[in-house]
C-alpha positions as CSV (number, residue, x, y, z in Angstrom):
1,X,8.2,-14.8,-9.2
2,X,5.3,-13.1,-11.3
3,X,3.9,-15.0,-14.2
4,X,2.6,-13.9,-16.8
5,X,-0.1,-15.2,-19.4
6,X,-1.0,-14.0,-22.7
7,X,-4.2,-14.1,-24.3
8,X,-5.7,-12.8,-27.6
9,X,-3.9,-14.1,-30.5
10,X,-5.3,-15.7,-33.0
11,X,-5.7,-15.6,-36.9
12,X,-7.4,-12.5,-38.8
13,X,-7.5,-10.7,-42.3
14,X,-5.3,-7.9,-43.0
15,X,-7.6,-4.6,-42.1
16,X,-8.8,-6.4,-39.1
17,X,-8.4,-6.2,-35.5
18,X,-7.2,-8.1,-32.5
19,X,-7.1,-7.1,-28.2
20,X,-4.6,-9.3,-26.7
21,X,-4.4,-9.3,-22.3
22,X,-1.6,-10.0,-20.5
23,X,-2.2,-10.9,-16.9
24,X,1.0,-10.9,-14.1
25,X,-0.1,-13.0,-11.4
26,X,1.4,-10.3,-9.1
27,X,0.4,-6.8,-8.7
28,X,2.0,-2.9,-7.9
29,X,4.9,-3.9,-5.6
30,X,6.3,-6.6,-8.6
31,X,6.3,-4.2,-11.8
32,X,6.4,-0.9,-12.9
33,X,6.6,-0.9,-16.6
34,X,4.3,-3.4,-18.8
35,X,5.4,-3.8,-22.5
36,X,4.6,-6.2,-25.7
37,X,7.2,-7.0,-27.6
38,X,6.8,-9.5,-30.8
39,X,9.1,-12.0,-33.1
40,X,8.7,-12.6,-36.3
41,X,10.1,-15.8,-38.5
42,X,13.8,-14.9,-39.0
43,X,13.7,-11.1,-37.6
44,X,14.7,-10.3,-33.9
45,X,11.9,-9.3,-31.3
46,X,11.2,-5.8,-31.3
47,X,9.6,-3.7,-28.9
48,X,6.1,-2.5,-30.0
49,X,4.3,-1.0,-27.2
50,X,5.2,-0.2,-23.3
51,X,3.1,1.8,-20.6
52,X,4.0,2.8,-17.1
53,X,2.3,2.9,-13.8
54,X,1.3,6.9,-14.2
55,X,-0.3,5.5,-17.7
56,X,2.4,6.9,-19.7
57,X,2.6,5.0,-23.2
58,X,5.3,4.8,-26.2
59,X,5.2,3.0,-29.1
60,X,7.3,1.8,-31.9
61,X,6.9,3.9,-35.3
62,X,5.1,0.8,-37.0
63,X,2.7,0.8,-34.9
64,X,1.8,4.5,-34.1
65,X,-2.1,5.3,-34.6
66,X,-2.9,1.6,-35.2
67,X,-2.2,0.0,-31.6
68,X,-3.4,0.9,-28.3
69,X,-1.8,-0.3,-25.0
70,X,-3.9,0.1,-21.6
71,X,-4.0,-1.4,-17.8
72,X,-6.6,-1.8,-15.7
73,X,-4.0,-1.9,-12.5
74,X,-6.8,-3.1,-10.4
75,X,-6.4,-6.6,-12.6
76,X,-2.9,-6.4,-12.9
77,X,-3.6,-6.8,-16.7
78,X,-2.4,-4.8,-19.7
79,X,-4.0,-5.2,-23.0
80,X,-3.3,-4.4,-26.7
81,X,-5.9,-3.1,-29.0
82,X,-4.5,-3.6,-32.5
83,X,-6.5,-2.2,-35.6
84,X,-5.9,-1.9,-39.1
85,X,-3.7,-4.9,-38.9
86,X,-0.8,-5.3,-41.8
87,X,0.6,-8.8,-42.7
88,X,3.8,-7.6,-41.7
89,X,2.3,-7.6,-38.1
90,X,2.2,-11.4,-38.1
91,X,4.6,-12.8,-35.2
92,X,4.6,-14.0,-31.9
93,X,3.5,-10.9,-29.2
94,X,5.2,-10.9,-25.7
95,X,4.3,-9.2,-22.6
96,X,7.2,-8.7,-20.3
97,X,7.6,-6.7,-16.9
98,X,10.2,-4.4,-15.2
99,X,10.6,-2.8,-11.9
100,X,13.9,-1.1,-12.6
101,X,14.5,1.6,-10.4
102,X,17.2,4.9,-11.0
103,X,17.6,7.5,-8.6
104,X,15.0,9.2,-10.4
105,X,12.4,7.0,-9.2
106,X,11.2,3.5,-11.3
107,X,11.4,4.2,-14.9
108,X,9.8,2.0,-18.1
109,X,13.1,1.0,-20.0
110,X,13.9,1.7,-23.6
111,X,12.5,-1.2,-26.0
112,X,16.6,-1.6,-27.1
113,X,17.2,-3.0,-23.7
114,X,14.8,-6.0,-23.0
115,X,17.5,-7.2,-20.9
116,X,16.1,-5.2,-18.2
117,X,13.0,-6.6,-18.7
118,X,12.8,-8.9,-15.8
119,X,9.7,-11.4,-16.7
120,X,8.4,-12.7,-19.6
121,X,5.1,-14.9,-20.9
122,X,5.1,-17.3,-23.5
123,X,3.5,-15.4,-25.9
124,X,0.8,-15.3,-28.3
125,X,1.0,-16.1,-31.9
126,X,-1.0,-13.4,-33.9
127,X,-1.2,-14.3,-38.0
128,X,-2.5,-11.9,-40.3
129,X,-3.4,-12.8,-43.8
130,X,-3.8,-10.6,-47.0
């Protein structure tokens, strides 16, 4: 069963910046996809950011040229670089795995299907103010 912890959150002004980690206890042979995902009060949780094991990265359209996602596959740990942070970036920020596999090979699935998503951390709570 992998775990995995999130780190990072915390409280900043809007214009600001925040790096959060996530950490899965298990490594290569667990995952192949690492995403965030984040809930706001009274909205549904939303994909924001995903990266495969080749490095490949997507991103939702509110967040394009503000956030970064990266591994370091050696720590089994993706993080999130987020700058230029917007109030209406406040919410809770979840990191979630998946080692879903097609014929084609593993694949990273689309932020619309977090069902196939297979782990989950708690999440961090990131507030910004403006």
């Amino acid at each position: 069963q992998v775990q995995l912890v999130e780190s990072g959150g915390g409280s900043v002004q809007a214009g600001g910046s925040l790096r959060l980690s996530c950490s899965a206890s298990e490594g290569a042979a667990t995952y192949y996809c690492m995403a965030w995902f984040r809930q706001a009060p009274g909205k549904e949780r939303e994909g924001v950011a995903k990266i495969d094991r080749t490095g490949q990265t997507t991103y939702a359209e509110s967040v394009k040229g503000r956030f970064t996602i990266s591994q370091d596959n050696t720590k089994n740990t993706a993080y999130l670089q987020m700058d230029s942070l917007d109030y209406e970036d406040t919410a809770m920020y979840y990191c979630a795995t998946s080692a879903r596999t097609s014929l084609s090979g593993p694949y990273c699935p689309p932020f619309t299907s977090q069902g196939e998503f297979d782990h989950w951390g708690q999440g961090t709570q990131v507030s910004v103010s403006s």
